[in-house]
C-alpha positions as CSV (number, residue, x, y, z in Angstrom):
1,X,-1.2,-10.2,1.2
2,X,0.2,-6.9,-0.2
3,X,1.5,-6.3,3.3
4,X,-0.8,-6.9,5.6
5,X,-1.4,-3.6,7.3
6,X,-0.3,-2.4,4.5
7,X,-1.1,-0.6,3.7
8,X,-6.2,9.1,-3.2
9,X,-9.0,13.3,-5.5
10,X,-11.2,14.3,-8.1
11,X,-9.1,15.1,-11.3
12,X,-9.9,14.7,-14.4
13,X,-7.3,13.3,-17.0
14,X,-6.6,11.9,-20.4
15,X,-5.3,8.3,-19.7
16,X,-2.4,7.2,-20.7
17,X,-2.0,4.3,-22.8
18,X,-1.2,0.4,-21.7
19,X,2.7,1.4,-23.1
20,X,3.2,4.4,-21.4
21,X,1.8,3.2,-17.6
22,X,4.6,0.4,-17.7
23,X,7.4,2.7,-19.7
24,X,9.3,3.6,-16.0
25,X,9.8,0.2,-14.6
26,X,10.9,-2.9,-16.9
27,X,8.9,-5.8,-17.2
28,X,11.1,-7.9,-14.3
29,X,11.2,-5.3,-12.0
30,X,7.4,-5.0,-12.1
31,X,7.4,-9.3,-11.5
32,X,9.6,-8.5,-8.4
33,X,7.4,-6.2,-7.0
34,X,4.2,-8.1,-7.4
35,X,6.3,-11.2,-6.3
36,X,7.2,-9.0,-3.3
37,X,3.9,-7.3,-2.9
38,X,2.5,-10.9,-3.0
39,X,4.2,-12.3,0.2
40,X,7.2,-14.5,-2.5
41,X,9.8,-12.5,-0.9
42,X,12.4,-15.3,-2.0
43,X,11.0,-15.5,-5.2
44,X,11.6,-11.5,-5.5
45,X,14.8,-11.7,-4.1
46,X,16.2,-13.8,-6.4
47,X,14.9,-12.6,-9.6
48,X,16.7,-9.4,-8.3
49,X,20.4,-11.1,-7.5
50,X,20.6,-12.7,-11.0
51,X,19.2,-9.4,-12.8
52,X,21.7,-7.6,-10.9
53,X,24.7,-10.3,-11.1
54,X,23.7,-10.4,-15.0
55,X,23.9,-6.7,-15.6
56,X,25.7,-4.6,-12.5
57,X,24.7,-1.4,-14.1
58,X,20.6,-2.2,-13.5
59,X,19.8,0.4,-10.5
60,X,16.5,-0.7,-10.8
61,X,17.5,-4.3,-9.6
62,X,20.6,-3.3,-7.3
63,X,17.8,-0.2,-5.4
64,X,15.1,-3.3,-5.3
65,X,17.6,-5.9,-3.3
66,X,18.4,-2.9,-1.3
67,X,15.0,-2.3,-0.5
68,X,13.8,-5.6,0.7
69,X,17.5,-7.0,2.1
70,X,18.8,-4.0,4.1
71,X,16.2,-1.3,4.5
72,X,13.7,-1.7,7.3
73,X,11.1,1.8,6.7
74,X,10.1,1.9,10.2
75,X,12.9,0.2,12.1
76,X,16.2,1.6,11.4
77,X,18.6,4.8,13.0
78,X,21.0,6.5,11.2
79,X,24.0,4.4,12.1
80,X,22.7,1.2,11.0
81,X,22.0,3.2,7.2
82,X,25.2,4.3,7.1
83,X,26.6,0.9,6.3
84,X,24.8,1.7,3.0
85,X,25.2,5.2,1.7
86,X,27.7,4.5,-0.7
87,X,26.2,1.6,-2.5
88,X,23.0,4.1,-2.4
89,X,24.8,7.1,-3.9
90,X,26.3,4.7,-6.4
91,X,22.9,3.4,-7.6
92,X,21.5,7.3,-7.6
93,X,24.4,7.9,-9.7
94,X,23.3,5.2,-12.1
95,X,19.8,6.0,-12.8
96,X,21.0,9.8,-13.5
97,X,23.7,8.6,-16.0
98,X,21.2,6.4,-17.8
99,X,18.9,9.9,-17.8
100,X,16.6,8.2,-15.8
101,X,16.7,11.2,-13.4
102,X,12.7,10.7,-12.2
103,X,13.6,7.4,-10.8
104,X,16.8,9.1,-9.1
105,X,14.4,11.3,-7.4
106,X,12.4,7.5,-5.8
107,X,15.4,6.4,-5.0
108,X,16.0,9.9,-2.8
109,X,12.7,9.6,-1.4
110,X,12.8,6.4,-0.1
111,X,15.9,6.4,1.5
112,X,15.1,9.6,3.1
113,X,12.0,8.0,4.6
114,X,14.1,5.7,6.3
115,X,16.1,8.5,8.0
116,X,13.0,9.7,9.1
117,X,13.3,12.6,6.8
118,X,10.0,12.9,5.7
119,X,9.8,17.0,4.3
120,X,12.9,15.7,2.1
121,X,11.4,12.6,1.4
122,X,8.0,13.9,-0.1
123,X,9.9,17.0,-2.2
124,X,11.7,13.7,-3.7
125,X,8.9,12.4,-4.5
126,X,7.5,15.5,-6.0
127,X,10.6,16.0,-8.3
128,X,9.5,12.7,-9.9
129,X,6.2,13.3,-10.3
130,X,7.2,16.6,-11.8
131,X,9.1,14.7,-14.4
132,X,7.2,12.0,-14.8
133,X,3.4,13.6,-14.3
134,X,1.6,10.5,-15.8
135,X,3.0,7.4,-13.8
136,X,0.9,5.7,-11.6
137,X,3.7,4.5,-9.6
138,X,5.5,7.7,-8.5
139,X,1.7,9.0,-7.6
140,X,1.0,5.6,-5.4
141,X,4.5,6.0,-3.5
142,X,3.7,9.6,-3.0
143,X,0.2,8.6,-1.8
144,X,2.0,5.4,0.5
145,X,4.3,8.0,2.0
146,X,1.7,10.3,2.8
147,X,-0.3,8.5,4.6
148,X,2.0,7.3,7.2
149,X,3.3,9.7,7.6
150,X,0.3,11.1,8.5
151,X,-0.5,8.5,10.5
152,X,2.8,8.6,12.9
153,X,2.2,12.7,12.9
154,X,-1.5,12.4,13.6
155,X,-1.9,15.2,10.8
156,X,-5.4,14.7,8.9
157,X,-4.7,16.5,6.2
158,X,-1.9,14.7,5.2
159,X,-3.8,11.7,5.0
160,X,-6.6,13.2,3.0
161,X,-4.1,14.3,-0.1
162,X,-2.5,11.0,0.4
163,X,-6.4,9.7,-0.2
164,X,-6.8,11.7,-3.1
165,X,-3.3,10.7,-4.9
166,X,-4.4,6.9,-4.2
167,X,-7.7,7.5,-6.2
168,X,-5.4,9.5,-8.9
169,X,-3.0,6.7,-9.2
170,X,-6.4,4.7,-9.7
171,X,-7.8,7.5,-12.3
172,X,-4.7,7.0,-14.5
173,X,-4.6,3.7,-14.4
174,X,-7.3,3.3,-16.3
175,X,-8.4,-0.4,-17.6
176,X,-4.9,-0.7,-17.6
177,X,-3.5,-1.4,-14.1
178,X,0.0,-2.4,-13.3
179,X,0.3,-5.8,-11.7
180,X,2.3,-3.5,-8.6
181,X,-1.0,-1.4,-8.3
182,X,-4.3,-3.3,-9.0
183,X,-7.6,-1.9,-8.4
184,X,-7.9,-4.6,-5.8
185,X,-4.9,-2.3,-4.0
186,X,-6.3,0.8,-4.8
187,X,-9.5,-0.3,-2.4
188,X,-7.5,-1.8,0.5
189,X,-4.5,1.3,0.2
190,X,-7.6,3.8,0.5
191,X,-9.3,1.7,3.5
192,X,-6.7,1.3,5.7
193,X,-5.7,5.2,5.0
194,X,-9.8,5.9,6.1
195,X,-8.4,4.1,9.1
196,X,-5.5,5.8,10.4
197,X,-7.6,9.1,9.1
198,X,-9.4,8.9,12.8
199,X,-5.8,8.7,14.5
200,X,-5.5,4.9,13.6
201,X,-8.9,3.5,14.9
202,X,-9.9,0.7,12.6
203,X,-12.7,-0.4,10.3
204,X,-14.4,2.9,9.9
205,X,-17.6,2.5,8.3
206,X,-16.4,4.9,5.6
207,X,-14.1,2.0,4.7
208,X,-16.6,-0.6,3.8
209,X,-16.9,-0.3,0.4
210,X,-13.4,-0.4,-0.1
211,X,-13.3,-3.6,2.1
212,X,-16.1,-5.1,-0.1
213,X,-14.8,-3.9,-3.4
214,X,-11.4,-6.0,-2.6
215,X,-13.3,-9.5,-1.8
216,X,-15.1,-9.0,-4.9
217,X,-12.8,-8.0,-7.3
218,X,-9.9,-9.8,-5.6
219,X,-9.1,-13.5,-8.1
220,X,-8.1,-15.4,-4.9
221,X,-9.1,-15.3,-1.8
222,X,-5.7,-14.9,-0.2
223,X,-5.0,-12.8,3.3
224,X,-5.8,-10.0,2.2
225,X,-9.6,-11.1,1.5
226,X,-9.5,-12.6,4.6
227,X,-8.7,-9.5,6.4
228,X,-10.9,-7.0,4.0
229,X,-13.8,-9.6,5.6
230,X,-12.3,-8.9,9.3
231,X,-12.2,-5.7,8.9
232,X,-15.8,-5.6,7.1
233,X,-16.9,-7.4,10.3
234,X,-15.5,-4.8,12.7
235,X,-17.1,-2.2,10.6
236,X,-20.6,-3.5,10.4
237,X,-20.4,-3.8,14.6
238,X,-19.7,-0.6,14.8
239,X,-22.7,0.5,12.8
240,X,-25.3,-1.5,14.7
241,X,-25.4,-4.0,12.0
242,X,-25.0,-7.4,14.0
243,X,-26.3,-10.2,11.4
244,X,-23.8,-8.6,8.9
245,X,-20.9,-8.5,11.2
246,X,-21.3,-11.9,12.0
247,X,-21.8,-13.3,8.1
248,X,-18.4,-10.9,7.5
249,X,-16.4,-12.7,10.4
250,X,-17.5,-16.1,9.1
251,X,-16.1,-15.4,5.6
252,X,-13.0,-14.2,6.8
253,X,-12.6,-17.8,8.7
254,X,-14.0,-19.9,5.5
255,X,-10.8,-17.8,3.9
256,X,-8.3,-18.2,6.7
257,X,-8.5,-19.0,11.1
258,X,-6.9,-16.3,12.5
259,X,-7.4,-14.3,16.1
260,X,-8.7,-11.4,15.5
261,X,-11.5,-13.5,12.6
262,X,-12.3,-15.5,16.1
263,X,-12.7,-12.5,18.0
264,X,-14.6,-10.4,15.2
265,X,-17.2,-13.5,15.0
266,X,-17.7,-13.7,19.3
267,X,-18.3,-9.6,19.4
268,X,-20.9,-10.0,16.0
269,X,-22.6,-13.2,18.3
270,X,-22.2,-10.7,21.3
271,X,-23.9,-7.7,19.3
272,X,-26.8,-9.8,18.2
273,X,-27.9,-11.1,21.7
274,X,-27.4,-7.6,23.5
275,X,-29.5,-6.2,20.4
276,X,-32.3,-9.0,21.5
277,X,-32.9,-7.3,24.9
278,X,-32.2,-3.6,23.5
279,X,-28.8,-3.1,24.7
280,X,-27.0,-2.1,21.4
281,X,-28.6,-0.2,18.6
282,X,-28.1,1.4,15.4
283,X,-25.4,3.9,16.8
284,X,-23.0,0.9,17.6
């Protein structure tokens, strides 16, 4: 899955062209992130070593192997990122001597997140964007960043302009979608950000579409169908609508057993034989 709790407004545009959506990230960086994005962390990883053992001077490669070998987003203090600062700083330093200066600005944001740092972290991001106004990548890490943020802060309103940048990264897109943000990612980023919009509460039925957009459009049904069709499940309880839940739950098992599939199917079987003798309606 593209993480599996892994995790967008109303403009108008002129879309950019296939060329210019993949001119900030080179073609092997994009592989490594989908390889990533796609669970083949090892696979990811080692495209990354030989890129960077081949060429020392690729920040994108030596910021990647960074990423997924020694930063943890949501796990680490200070102390434990100070082991890193200089190799950091010294891959900053690349991107701006290659006048790559936008992707600098990622770099600043990211590792600011992992401080905790999150005022800096999103006026990074901003300075990229400003830059770089057209890349769907910047936009969908602003978007990421936003909504956990967000999340952790309890803050609405964060979430809701992290909604809108999802649906903007989708917007310039296009036709054209980067293999790092499909529109199968664009549905599941935007439901799980409805979730944490009611303080983290899962499966709101504002969600479903999204949940049924990414079983349909999705080319295998991997975990992350699997989980759209729990969390379809949980959402179609919640509404009153039993027989759906349950048909839901049952897909999500055909795809993959897993607890909380078992336990989605035993409260849809639950919901239908309370609704028998009135005890659950439409309201949930």
């Amino acid at each position: 899955m593209r993480r599996l709790f892994c995790l967008v407004l109303a403009v108008m545009f002129v879309l950019p062209d296939q060329a210019a959506l993949a001119a900030p990230l080179p073609p092997e960086i994009v592989q490594a992130l989908t390889d990533y994005g796609n669970n083949n962390e090892s696979s990811a990883i080692r495209r990354l070593q030989v890129m960077a053992e081949e060429d020392p001077n690729d920040y994108h490669a030596r910021w990647l192997l960074l990423r997924f070998t020694a930063l943890d987003l949501d796990n680490q203090d200070a102390s434990q990122l100070g082991s890193i600062d200089e190799e950091v700083r010294a891959v900053i330093q690349m991107a701006i001597d290659d006048g790559n200066p936008e992707y600098a600005h990622y770099i600043k944001s990211n590792y600011a997140r992992n401080h905790r740092a999150y005022e800096i972290a999103i006026s990074e991001i901003d300075s990229a964007i400003e830059i770089d106004p057209d890349s769907v990548f910047f936009h969908w890490v602003k978007a990421t960043l936003l909504v956990r943020v967000g999340g952790w802060k309890k803050d609405n309103e964060l979430i809701l302009e992290g909604i809108e940048i999802y649906k903007k990264a989708h917007l310039l897109g296009g036709d054209a979608h980067p293999a790092y943000y499909t529109e199968v990612d664009y549905h599941f980023n935007t439901a799980y950000a409805l979730g944490r919009l009611i303080n983290g509460k899962n499966c709101p039925s504002t969600a479903i579409d999204h949940y049924l957009a990414v079983a349909e459009l999705s080319e295998e049904q991997n975990t992350t169908v699997a989980y759209a069709w729990n969390n379809v499940s949980c959402a179609y309880r919640k509404a009153g609508l039993c027989a759906e839940a349950k048909a839901a739950s049952e897909n999500a098992l055909e795809i993959m057993d897993f607890g909380a599939a078992r336990r989605s199917l035993e409260y849809s079987e639950l919901c239908l034989q309370m609704q028998k003798i009135g005890l659950w309606d439409e309201a949930g």
